[in-house]
N, C-alpha and C positions, 0 to 999 in steps of 0.2 A: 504493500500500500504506500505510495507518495507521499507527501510530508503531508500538501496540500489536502489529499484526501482524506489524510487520518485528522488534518484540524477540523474538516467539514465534519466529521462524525462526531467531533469531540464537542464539538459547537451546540450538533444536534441533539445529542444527547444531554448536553448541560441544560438546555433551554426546554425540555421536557421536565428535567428536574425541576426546574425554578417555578415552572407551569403548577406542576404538582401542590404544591405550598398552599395553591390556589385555590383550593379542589374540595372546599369542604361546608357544613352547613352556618354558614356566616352569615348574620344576620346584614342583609341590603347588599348582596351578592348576586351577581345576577349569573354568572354563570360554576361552574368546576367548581362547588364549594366541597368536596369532599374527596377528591382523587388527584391521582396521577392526572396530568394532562400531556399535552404534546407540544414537540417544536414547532407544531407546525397550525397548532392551536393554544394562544397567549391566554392565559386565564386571568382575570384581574384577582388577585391577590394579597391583602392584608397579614394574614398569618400571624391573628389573635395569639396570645399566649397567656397563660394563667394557672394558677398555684391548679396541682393533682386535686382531680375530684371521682379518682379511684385506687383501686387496687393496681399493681404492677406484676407482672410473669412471677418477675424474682419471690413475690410474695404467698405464691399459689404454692403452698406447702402442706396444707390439709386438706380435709375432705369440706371444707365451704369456708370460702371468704365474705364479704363485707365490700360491696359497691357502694357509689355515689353517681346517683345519675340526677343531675340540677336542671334547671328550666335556662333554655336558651338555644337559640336558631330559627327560624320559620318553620311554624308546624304546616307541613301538606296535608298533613292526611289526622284525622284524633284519634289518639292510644293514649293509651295509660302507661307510665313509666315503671321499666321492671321493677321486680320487689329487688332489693338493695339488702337483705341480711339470707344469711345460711345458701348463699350463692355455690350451686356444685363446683367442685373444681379438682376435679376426677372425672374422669371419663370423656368418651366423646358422643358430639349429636350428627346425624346427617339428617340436611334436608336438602331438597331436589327443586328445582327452579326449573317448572315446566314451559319451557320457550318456544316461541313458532318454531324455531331451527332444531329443537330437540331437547331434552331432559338434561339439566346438570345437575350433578349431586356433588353439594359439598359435604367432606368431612370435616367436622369442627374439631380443634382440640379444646378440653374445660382447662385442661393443666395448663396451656401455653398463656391461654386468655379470659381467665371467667367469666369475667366482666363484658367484654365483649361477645362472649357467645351467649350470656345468660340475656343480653338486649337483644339480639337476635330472635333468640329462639322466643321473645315474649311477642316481636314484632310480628313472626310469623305467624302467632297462633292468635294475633287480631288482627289478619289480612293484610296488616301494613303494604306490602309490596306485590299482592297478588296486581295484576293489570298494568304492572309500572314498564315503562320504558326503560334500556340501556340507553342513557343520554349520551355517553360520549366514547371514542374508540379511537384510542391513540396507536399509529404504525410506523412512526418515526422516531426513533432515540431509547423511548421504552414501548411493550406492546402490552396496554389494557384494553381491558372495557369495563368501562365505570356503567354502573346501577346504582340502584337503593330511593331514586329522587321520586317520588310521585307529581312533581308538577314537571315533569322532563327537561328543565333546564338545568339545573344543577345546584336551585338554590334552595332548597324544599329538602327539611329533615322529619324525623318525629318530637319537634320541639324541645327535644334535652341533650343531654351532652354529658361526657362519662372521658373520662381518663385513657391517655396512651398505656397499653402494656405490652412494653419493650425490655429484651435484653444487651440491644447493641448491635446485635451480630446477624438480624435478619438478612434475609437474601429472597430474593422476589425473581424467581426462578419458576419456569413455565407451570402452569400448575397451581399457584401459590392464591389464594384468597385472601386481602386485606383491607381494611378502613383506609378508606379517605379521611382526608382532612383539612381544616384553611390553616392547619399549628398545633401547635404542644397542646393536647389535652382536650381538642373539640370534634372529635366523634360521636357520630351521630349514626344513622342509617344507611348513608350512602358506603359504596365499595366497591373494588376492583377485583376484576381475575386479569392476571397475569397469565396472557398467551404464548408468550415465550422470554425468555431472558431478559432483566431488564436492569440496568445500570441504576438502581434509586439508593437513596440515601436509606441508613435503618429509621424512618420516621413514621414509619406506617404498619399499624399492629394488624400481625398475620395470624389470622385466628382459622383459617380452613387451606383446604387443599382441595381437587375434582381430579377424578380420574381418567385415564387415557381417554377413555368414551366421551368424556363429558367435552374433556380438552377441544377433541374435537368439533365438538358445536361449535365451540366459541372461535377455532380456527378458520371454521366455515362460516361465520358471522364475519369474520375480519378479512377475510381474500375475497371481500365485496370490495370490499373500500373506505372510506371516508367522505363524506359529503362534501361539497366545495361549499356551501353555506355561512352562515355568520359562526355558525355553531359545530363542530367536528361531531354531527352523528355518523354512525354508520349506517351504509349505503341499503342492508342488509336491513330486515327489519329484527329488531332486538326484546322483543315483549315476554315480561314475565306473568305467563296468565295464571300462573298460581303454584304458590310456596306451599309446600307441606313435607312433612316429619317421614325419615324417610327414605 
């Protein structure tokens, strides 16, 4: 590779990264409030920051921790925020994200993330993201595809917010399921699958995995394209008609 060409990738991929930051449920956001984004889609960005209002990996040592999930971000859609004590944190949940393109089933882990699978798994079980759109599908620098939005822009969460749980060392490698976010500590709903290898910083809590099968939907979502539009949907239509246990 030429000097030239390895800056053009390095460019690319930074500017997916900084995109990211951008990506999350931010109150007066109008787009990527919870994800990865793209070089090739500039997300406006803020990248709120604010004292832990959860648990962390490092601290999933027993069989149930102790959440915080506080009020803040644009609610899309009305839920009730999970319960917050005797959170499991053992074990794992799968649920299956039934999409025009086909079935993805993520595996959660409760030990890597409690916190975050225990929001999940409360979202699904009051339709949160049945009917929702994949808003946005990055294929330049990193390869996602961001969900979780109910209003399909990117700015629409379940009106709270919960804590990163990180150890540092993540890697978002094809496969990998993680939280969007606009910063330190504002996850919310929205989230990304990782279609294949992607250069991101560890700032974003990997709380699932999909398997080969599933992989594939999401690869065949993305060898559509990206939209030329104001907004990097894909080309592919991306609908989740409905989440269940599973």
């Amino acid at each position: 590779m030429t000097v030239s060409r390895r800056a053009a990738v390095c460019v690319a991929a930074a500017g997916a990264i900084m995109a990211l930051a951008g990506c999350a449920n931010q109150p007066g956001q109008t787009s990527g409030a919870s994800s990865p984004a793209s070089a090739t889609s500039a997300a406006t960005s803020a990248s709120p920051s604010g004292e832990p209002t959860g648990t962390t990996a490092a601290s999933a040592l027993n069989a149930t921790v102790s959440c915080q999930y506080v009020a803040g971000g644009q609610r899309a859609k009305p839920v009730d925020p999970p319960p917050a004590t005797d959170v499991p944190a053992t074990g794992t949940l799968t649920v299956t994200l039934d999409m025009t393109a086909g079935p993805v089933a993520i595996t959660m882990d409760r030990a890597k993330a409690p916190c975050t699978v225990n929001s999940f798994e409360a979202l699904v079980k009051q339709g949160f993201y049945d009917g929702t759109s994949c808003h946005r599908l990055v294929d330049q620098g990193i390869y996602i595809l961001q969900c979780g939005d109910p209003t399909g822009i990117g700015s629409g969460g379940p009106g709270y917010r919960f804590a990163d749980e990180l150890t540092g060392s993540e890697q978002y490698t094809a496969g990998v399921v993680a939280m969007a976010n606009a910063g330190p500590d504002t996850n919310g709903s929205q989230f990304f699958i990782v279609w294949a290898d992607s250069p991101l910083p560890p700032d974003y809590t990997i709380f699932g995995t999909i398997d080969d099968d599933s992989l594939q939907v999401i690869t065949t979502i993305a060898s559509r394209g990206v939209s030329q539009d104001a907004s990097p949907n894909p080309i592919a239509e991306a609908k989740i008609t409905r989440a269940s246990f599973g």
